[in-house]
DSSP file (Angstrom, degrees, kcal/mol; ACC not computed):
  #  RESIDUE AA STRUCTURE BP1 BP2  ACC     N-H-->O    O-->H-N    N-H-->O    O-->H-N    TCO  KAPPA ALPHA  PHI   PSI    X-CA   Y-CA   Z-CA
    1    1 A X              0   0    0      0, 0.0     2,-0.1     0, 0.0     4,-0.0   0.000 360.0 360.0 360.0 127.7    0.0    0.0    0.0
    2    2 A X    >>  -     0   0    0      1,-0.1     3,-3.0     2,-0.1     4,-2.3  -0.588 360.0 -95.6 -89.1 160.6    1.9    3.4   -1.0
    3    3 A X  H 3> S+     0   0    0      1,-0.4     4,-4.4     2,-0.2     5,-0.4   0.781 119.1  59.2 -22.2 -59.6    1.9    6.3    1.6
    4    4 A X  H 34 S+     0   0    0      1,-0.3    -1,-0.4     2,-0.2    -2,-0.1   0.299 108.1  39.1 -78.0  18.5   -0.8    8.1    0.4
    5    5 A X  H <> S+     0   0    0     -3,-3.0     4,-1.6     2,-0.1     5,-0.3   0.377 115.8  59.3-135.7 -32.6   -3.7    5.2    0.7
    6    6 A X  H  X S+     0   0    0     -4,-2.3     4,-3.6     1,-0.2     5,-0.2   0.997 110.2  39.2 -45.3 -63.2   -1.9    4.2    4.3
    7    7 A X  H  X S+     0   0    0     -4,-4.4     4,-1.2     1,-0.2    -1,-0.2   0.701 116.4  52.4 -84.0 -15.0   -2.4    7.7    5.5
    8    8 A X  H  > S+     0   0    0     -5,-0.4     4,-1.9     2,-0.2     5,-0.3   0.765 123.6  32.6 -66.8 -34.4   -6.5    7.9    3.6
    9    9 A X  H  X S+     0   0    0     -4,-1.6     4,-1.7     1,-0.2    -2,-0.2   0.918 113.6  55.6-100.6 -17.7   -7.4    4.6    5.4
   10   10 A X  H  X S+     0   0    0     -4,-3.6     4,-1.9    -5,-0.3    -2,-0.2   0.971 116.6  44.1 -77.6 -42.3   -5.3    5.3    8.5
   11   11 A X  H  X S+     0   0    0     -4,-1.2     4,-2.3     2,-0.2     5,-0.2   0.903 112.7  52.0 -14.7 -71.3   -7.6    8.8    8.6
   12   12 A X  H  X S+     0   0    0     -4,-1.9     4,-1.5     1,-0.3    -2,-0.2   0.783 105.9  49.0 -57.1 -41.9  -10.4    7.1    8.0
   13   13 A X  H  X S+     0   0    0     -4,-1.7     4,-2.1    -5,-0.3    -1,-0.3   0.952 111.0  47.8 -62.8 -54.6  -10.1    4.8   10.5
   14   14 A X  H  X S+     0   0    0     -4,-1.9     4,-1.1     1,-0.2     5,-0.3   0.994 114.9  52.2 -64.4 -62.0   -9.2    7.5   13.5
   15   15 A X  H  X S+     0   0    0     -4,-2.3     4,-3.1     2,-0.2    -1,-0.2   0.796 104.3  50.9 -37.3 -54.2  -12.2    9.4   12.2
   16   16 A X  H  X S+     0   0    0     -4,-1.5     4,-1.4     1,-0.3     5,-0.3   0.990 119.9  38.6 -56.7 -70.8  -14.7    6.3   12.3
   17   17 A X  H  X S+     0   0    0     -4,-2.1     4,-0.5     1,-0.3    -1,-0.3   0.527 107.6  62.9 -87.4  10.5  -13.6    5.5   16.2
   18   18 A X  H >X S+     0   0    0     -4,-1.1     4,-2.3    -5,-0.2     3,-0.9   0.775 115.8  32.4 -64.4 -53.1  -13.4    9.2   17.2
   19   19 A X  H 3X S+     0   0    0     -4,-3.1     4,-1.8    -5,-0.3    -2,-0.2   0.762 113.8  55.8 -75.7  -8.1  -17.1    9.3   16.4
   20   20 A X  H 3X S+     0   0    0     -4,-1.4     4,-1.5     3,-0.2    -1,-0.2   0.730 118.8  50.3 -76.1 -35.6  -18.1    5.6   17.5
   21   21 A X  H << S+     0   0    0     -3,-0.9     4,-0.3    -4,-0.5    -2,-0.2   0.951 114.0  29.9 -13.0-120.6  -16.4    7.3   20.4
   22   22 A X  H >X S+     0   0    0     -4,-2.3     3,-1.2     1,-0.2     4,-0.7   0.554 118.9  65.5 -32.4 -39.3  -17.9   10.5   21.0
   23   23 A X  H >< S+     0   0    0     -4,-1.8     3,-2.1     2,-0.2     2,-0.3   0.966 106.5  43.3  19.2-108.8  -21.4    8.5   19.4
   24   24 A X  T 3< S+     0   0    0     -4,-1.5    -1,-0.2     1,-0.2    -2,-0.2   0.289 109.0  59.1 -33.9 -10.6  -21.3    6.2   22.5
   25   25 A X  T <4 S+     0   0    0     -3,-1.2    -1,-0.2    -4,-0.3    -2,-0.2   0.571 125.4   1.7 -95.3 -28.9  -20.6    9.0   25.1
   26   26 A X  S << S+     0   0    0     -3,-2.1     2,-0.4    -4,-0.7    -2,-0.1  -0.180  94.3 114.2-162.7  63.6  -23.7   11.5   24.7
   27   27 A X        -     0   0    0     -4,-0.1     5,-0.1     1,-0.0    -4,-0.0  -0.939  66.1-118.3 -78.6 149.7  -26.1   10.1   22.0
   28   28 A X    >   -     0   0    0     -2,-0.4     3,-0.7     1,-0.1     4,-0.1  -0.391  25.3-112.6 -76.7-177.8  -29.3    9.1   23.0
   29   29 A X  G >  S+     0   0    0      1,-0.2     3,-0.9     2,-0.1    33,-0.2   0.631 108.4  74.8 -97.4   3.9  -30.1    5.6   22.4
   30   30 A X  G 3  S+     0   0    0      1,-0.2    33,-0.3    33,-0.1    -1,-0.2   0.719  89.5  71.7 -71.5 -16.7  -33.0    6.5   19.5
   31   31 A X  G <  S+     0   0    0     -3,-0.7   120,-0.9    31,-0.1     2,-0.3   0.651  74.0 121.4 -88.2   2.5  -30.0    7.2   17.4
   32   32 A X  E <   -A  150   0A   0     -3,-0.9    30,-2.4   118,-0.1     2,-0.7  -0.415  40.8-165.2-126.6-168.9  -28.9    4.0   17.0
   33   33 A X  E     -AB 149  61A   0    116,-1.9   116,-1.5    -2,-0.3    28,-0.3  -0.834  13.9-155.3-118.8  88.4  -28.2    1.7   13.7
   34   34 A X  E     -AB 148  60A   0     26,-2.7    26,-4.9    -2,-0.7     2,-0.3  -0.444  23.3-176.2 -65.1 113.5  -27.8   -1.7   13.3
   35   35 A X  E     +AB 147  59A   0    112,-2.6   112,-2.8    -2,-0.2     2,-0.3  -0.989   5.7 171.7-102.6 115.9  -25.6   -2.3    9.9
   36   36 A X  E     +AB 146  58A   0     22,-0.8    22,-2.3    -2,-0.3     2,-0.3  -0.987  12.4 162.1-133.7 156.0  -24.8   -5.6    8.6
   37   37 A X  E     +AB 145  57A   0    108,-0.9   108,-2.9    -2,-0.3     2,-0.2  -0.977  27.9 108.0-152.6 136.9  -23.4   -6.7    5.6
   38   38 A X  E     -AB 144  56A   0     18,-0.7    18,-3.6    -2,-0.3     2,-0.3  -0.944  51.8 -99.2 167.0 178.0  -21.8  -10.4    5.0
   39   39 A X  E     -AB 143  55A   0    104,-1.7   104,-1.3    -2,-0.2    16,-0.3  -0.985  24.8-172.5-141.5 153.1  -22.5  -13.6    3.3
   40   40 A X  E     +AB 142  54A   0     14,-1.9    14,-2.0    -2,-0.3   102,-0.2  -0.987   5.4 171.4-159.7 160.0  -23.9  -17.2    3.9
   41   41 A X  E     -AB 141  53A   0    100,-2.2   100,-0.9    -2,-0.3    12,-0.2  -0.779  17.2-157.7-140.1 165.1  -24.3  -20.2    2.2
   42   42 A X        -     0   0    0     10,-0.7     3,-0.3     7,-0.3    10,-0.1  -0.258   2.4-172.8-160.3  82.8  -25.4  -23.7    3.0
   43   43 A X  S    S+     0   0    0      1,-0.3    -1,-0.1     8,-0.1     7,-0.1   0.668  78.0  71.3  -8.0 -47.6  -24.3  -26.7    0.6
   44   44 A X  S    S+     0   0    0      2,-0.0     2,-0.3     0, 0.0    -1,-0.3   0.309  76.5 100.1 -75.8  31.9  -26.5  -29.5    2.3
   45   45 A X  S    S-     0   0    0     -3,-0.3    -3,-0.1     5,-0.2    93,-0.0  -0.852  78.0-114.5-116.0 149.2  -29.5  -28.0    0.9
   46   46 A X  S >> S-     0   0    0     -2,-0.3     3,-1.3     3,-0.1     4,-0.9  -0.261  70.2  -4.2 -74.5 166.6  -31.0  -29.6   -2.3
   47   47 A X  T 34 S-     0   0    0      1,-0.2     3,-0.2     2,-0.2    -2,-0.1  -0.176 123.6 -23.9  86.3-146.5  -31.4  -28.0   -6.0
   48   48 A X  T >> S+     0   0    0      1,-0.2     4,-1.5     2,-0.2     3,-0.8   0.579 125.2  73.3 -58.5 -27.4  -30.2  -24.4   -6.4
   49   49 A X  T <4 S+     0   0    0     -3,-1.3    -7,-0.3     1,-0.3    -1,-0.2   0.751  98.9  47.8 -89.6  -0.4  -30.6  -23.2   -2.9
   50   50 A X  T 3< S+     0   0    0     -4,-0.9    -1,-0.3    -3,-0.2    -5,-0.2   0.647 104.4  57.4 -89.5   7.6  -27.6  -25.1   -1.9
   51   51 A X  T <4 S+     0   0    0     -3,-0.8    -2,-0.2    -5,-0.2    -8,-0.1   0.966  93.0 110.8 -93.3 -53.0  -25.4  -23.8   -5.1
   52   52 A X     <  -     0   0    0     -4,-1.5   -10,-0.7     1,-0.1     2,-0.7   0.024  52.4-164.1 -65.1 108.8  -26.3  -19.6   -3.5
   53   53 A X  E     -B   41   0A   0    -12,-0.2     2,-0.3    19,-0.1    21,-0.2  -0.905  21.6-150.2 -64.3  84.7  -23.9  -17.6   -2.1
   54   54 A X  E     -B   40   0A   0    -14,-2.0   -14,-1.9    -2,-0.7     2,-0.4  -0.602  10.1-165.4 -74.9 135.2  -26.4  -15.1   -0.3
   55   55 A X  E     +B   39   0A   0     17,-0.4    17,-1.1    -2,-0.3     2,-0.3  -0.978  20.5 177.9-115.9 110.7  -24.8  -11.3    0.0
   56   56 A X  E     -BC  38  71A   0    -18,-3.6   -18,-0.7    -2,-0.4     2,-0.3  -0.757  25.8-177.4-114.1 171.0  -26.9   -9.6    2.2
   57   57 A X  E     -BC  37  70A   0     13,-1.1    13,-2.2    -2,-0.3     2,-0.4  -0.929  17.6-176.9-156.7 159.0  -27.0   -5.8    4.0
   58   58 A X  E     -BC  36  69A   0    -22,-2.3   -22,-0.8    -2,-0.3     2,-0.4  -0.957  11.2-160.5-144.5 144.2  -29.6   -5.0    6.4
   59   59 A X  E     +BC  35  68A   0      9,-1.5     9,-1.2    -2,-0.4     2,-0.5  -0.991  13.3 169.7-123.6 135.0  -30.6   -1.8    8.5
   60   60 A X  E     -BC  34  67A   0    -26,-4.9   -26,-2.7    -2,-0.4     2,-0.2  -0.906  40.0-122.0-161.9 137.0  -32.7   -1.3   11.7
   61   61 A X  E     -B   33   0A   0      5,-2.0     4,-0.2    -2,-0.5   -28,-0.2  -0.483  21.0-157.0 -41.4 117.0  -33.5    1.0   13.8
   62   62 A X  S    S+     0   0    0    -30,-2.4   -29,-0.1    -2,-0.2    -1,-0.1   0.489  90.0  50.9-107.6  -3.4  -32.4   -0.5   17.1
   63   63 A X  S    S+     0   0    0    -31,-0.4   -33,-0.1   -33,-0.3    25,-0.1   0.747 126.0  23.0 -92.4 -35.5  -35.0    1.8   19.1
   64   64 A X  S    S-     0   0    0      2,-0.2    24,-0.3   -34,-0.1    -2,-0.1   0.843 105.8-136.8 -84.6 -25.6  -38.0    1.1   17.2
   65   65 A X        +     0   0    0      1,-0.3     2,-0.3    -4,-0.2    22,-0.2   0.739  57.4 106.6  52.8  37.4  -36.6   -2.3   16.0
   66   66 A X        +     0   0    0     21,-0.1    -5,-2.0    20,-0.1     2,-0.3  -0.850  32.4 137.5-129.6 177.5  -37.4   -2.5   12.3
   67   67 A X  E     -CD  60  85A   0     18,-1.3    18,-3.5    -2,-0.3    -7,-0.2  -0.996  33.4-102.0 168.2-172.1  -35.7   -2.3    9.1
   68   68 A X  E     +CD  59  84A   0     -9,-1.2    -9,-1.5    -2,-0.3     2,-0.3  -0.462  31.2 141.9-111.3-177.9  -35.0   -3.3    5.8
   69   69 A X  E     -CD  58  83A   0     14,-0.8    14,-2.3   -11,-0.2     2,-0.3  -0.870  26.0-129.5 159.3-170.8  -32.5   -5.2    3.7
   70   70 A X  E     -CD  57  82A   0    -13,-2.2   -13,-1.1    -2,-0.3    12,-0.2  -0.988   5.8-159.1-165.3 151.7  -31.9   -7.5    0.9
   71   71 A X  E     +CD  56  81A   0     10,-1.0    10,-0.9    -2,-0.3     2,-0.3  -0.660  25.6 144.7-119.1 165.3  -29.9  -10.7    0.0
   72   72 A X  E     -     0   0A   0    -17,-1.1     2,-0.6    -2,-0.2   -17,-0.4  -0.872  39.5-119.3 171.2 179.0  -28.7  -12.1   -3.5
   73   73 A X  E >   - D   0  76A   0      3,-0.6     3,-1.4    -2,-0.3     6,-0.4  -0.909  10.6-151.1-146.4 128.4  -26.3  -13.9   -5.7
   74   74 A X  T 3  S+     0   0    0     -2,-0.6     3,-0.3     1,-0.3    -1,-0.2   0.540 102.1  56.8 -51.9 -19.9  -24.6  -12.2   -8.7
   75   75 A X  T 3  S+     0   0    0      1,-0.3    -1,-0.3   -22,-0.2     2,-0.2   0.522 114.6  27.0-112.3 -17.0  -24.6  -15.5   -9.9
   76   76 A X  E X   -D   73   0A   0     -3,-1.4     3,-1.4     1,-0.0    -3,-0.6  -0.773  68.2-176.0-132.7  89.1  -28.3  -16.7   -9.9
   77   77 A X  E >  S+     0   0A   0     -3,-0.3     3,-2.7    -2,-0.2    32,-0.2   0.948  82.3  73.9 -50.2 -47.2  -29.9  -12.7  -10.3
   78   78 A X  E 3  S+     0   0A   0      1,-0.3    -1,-0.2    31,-0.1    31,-0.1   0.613  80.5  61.1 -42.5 -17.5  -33.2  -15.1   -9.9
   79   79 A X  E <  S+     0   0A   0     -3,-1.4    -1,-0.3    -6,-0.4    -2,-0.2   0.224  79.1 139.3-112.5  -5.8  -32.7  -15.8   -6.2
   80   80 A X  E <   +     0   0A   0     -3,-2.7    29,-0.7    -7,-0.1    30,-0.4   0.174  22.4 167.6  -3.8 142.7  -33.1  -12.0   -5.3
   81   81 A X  E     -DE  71 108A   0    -10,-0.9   -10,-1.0    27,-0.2     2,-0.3  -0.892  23.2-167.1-163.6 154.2  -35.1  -10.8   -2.3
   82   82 A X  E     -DE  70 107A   0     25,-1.6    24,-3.1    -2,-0.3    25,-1.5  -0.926  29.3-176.1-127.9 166.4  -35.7   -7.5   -0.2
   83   83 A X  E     -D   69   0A   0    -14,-2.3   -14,-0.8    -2,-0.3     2,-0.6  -0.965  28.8-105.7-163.2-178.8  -37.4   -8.1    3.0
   84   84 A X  E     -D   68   0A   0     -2,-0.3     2,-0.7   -16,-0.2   -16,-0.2  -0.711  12.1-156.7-103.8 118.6  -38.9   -6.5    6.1
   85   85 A X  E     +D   67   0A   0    -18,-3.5   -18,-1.3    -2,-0.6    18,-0.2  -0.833  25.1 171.9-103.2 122.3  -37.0   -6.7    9.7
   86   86 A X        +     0   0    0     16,-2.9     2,-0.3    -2,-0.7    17,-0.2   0.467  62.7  22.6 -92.9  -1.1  -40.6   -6.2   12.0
   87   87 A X  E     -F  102   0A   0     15,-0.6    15,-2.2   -22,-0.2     2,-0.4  -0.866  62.3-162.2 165.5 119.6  -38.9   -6.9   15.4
   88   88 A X  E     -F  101   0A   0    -24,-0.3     2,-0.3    -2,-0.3    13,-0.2  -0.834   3.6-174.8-132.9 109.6  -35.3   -6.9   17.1
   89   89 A X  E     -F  100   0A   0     11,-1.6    11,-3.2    -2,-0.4     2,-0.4  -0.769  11.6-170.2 -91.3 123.9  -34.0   -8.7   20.5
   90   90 A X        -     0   0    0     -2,-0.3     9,-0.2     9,-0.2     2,-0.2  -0.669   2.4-172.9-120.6  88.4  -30.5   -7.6   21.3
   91   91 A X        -     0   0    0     -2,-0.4     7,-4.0     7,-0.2     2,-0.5  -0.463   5.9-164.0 -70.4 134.8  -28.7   -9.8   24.2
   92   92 A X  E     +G   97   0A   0      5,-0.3     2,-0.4    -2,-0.2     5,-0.2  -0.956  13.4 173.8-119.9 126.8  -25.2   -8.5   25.4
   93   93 A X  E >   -G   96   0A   0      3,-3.0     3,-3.0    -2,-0.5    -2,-0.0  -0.958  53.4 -63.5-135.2 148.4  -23.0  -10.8   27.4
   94   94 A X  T 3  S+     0   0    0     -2,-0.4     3,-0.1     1,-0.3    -1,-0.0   0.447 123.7   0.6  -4.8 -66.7  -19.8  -10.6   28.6
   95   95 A X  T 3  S+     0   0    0      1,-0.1     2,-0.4    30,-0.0    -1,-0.3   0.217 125.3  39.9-110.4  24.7  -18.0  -10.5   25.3
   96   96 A X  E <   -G   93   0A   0     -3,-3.0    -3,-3.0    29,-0.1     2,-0.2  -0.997  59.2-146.1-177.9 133.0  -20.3  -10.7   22.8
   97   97 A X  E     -GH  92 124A   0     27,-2.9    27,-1.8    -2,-0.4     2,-0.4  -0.932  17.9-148.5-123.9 159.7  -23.8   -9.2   21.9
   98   98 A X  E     - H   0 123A   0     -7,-4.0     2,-0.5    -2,-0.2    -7,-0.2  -0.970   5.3-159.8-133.6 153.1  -26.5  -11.2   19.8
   99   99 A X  E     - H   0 122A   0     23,-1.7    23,-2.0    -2,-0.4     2,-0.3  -0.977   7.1-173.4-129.9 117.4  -29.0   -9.7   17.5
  100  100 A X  E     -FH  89 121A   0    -11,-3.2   -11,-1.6    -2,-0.5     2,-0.3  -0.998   1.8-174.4-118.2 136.6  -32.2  -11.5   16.5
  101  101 A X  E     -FH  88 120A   0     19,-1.5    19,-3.2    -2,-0.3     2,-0.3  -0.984  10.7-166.3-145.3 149.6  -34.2  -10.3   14.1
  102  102 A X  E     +FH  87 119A   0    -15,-2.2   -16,-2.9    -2,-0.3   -15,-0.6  -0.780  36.2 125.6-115.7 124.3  -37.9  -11.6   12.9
  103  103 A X        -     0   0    0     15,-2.6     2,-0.4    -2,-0.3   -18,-0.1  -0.945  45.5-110.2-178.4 173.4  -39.3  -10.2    9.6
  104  104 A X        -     0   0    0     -2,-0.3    11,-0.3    13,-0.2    13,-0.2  -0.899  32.1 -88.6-127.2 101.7  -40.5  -11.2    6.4
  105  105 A X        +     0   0    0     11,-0.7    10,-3.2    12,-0.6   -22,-0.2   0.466  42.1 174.8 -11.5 107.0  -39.7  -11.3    2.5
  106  106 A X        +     0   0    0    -24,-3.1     2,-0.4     1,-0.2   -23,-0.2   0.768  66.0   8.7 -91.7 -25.6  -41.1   -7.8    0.9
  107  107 A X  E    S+E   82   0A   0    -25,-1.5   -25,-1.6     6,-0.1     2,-0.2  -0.975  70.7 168.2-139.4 143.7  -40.0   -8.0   -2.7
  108  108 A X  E     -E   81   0A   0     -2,-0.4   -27,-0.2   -27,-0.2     3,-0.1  -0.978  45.7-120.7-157.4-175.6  -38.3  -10.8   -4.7
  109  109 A X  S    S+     0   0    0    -29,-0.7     2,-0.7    -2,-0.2    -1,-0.2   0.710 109.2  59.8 -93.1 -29.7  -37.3  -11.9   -8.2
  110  110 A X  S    S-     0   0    0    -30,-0.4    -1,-0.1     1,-0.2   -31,-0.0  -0.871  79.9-151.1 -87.0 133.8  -39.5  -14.7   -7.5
  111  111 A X  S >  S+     0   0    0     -2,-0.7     3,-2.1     1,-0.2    -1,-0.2   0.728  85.1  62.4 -65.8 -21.0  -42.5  -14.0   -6.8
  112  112 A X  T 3  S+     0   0    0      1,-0.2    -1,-0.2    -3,-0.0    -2,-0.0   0.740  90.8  81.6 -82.2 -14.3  -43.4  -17.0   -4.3
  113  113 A X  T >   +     0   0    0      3,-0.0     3,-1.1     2,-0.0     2,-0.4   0.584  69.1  93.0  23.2 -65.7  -41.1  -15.7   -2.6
  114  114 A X  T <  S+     0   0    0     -3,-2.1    -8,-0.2     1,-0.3    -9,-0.1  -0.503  84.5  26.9 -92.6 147.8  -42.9  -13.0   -1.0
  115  115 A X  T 3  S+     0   0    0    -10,-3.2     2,-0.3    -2,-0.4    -1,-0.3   0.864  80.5 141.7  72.2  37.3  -44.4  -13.1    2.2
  116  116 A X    <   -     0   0    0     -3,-1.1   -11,-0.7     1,-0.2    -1,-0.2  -0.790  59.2-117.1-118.5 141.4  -41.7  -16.1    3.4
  117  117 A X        -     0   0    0     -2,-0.3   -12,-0.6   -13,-0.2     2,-0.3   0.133  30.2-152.7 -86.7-141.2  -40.9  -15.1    7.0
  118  118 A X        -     0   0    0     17,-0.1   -15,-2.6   -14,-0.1     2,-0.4  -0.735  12.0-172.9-172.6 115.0  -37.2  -14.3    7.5
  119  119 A X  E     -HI 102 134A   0     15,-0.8    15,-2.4    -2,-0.3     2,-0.3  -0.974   4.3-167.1-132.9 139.9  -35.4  -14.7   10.8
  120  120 A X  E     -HI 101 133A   0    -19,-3.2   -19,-1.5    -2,-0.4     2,-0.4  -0.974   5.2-175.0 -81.0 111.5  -31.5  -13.4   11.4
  121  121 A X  E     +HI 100 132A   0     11,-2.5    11,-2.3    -2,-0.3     2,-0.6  -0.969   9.3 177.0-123.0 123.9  -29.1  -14.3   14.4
  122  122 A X  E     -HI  99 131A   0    -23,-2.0   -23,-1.7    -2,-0.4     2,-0.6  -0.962  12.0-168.5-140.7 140.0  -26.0  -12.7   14.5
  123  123 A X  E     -HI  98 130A   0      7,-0.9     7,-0.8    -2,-0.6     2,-0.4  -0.803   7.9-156.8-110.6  94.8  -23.4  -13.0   17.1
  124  124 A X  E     +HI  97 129A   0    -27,-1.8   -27,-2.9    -2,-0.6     5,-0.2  -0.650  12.3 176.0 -99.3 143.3  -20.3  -10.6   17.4
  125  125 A X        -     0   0    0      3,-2.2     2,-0.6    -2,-0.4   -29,-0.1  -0.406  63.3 -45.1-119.0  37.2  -17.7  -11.6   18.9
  126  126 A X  S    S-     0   0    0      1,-0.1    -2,-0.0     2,-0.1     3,-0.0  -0.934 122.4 -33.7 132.1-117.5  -14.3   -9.1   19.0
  127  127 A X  S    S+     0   0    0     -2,-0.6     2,-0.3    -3,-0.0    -1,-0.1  -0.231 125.3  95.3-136.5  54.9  -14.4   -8.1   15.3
  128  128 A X        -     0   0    0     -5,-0.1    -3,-2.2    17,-0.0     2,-0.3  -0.977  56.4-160.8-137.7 136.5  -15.6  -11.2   14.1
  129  129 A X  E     -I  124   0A   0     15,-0.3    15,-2.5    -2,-0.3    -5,-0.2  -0.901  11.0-158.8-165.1 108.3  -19.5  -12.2   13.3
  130  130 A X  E     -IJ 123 143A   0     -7,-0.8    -7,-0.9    -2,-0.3     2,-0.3  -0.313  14.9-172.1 -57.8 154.7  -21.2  -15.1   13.0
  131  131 A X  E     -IJ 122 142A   0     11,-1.8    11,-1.6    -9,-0.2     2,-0.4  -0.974  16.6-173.3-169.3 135.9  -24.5  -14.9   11.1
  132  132 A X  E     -IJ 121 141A   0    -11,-2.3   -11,-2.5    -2,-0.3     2,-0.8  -0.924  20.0-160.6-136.9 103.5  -27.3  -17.8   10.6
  133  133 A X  E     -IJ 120 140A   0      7,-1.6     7,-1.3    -2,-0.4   -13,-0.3  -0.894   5.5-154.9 -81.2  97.9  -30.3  -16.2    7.7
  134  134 A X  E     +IJ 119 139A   0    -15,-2.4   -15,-0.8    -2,-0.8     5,-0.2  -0.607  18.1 175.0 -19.7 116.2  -33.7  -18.1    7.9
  135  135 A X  E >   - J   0 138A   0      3,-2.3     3,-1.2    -2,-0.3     2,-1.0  -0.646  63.4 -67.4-137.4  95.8  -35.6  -17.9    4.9
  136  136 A X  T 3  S-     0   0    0    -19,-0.2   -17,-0.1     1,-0.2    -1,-0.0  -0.850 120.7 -11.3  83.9-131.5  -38.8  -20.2    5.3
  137  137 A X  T 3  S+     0   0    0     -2,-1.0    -1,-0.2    -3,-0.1     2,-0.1   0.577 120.7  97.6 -63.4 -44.3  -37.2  -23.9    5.5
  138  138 A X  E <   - J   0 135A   0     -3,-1.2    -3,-2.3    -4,-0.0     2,-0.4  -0.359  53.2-170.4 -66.3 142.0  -33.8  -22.8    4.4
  139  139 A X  E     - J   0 134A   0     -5,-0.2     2,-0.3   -97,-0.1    -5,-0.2  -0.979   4.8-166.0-126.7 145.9  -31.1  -22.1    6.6
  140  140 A X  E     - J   0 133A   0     -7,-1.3    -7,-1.6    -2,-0.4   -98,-0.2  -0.879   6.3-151.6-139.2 142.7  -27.8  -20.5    6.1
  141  141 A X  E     +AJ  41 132A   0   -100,-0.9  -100,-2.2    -2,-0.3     2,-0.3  -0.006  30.1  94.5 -91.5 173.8  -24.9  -19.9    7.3
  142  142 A X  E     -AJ  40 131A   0    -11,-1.6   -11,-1.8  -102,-0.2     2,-0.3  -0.985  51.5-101.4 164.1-161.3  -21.8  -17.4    7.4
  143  143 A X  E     +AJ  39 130A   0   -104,-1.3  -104,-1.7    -2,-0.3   -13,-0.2  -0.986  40.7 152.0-161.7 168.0  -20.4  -15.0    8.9
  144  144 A X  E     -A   38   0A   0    -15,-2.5     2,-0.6    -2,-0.3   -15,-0.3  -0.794  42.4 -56.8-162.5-162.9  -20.4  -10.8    8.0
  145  145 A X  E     +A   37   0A   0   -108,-2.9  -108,-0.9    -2,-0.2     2,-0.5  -0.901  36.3 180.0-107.7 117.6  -20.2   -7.3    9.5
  146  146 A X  E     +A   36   0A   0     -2,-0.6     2,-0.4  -110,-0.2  -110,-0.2  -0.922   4.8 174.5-123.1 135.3  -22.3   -5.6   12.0
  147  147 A X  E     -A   35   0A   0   -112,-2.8  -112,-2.6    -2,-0.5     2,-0.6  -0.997  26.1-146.2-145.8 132.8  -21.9   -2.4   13.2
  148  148 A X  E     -A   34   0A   0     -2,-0.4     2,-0.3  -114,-0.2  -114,-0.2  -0.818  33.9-177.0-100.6 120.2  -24.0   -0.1   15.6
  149  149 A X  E     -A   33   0A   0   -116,-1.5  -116,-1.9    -2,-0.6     2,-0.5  -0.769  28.2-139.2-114.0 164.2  -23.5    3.5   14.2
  150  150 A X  E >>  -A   32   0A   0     -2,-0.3     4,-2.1  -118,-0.2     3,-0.9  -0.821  19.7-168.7-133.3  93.1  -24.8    6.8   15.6
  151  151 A X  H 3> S+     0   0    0   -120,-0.9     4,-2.1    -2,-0.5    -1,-0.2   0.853  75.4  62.9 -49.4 -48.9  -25.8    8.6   12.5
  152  152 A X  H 34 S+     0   0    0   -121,-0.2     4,-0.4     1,-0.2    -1,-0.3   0.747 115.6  42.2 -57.5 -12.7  -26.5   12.4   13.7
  153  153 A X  H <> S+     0   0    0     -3,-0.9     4,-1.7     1,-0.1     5,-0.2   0.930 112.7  44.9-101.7 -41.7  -22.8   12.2   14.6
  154  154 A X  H  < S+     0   0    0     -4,-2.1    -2,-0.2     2,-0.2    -3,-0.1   0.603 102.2  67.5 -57.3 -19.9  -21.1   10.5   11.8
  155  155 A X  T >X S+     0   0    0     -4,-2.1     3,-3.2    -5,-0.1     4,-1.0   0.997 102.1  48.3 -49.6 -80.2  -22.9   12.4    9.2
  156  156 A X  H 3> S+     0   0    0     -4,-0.4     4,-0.7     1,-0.3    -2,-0.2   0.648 111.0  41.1 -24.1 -51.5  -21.2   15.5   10.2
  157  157 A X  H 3X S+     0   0    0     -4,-1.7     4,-0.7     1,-0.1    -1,-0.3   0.699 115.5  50.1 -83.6  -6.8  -17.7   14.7   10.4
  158  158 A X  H <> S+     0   0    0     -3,-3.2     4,-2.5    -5,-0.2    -2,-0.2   0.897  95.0  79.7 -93.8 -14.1  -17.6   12.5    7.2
  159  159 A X  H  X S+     0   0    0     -4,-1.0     4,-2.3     2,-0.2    -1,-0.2   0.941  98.5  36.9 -48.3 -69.4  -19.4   15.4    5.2
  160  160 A X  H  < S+     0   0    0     -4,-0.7    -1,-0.2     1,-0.3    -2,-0.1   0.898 108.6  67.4 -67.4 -26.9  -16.3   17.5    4.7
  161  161 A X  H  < S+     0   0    0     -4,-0.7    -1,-0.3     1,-0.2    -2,-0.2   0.961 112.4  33.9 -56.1 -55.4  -14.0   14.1    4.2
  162  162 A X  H  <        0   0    0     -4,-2.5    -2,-0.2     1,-0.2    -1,-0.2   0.594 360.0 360.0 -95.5  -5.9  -16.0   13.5    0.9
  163  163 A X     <        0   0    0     -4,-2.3    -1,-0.2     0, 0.0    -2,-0.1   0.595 360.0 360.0 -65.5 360.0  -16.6   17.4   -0.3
């Protein structure tokens, strides 16, 4: 990595935990934002749905505890979905917090598809995150990124980075 892309992400970096920081010291707790982004798969499964490498990202509101998000694979376009998160339980334990969230297929490329209920557990550990997608029958597994943000603060400072 030459100097100048060291010193962009090493920037970028201070910046993110100044304000995950400052974020975690005096936000309220309506401001924050469950992000996940990651992929899972599951082999044993018959036909197609065992070939899919699901790519997901997800938002929610972790004071009201809904949000959105959508899965898919570049490689079957056909297997598409957006979906609904209606409800979110977040246990925190010693090292580790777990996120469940209950919600249901809103949009798909199939239509039978829609309406399929949808449940998500993910479990971070360090900087590491397991992650187990329900869809209907299907389960799969993986692991991805989840990150609790506090938007009203991170807007601001990233605002001037990208002008």
């Amino acid at each position: 990595m030459n100097a100048r892309r060291q010193l962009l992400a090493t920037t970028g970096a201070a910046l993110a935990a100044a304000a995950a920081s400052a974020a975690n010291a005096s936000a309220p707790a309506d401001a924050d934002t469950l992000y996940g982004h990651g992929m899972v798969w599951n082999r044993g499964l018959p036909g197609l749905a065992g070939r899919l490498n699901l790519a997901f990202d997800l938002r929610v509101n972790l004071l009201t505890g809904t949000g959105a998000g959508s899965a898919g694979d570049p490689a079957h376009p056909g297997e598409g979905f957006q979906f609904a998160i209606e409800q979110t339980r977040r246990e925190r334990l010693r090292n580790e917090e777990r996120f469940f969230l209950d919600g249901h297929v809103t949009d798909a490329v199939n239509p039978a598809l829609i309406g399929t209920p949808l449940r998500i557990a993910a479990q971070t550990q360090g900087g590491t995150t397991a992650i187990v997608i329900r869809i209907g029958d299907a389960v799969y597994t993986g692991a991805g990124l989840v990150v609790i943000a506090i938007i009203a603060i991170l807007i601001p400072l990233l605002l001037p980075a990208i002008q």
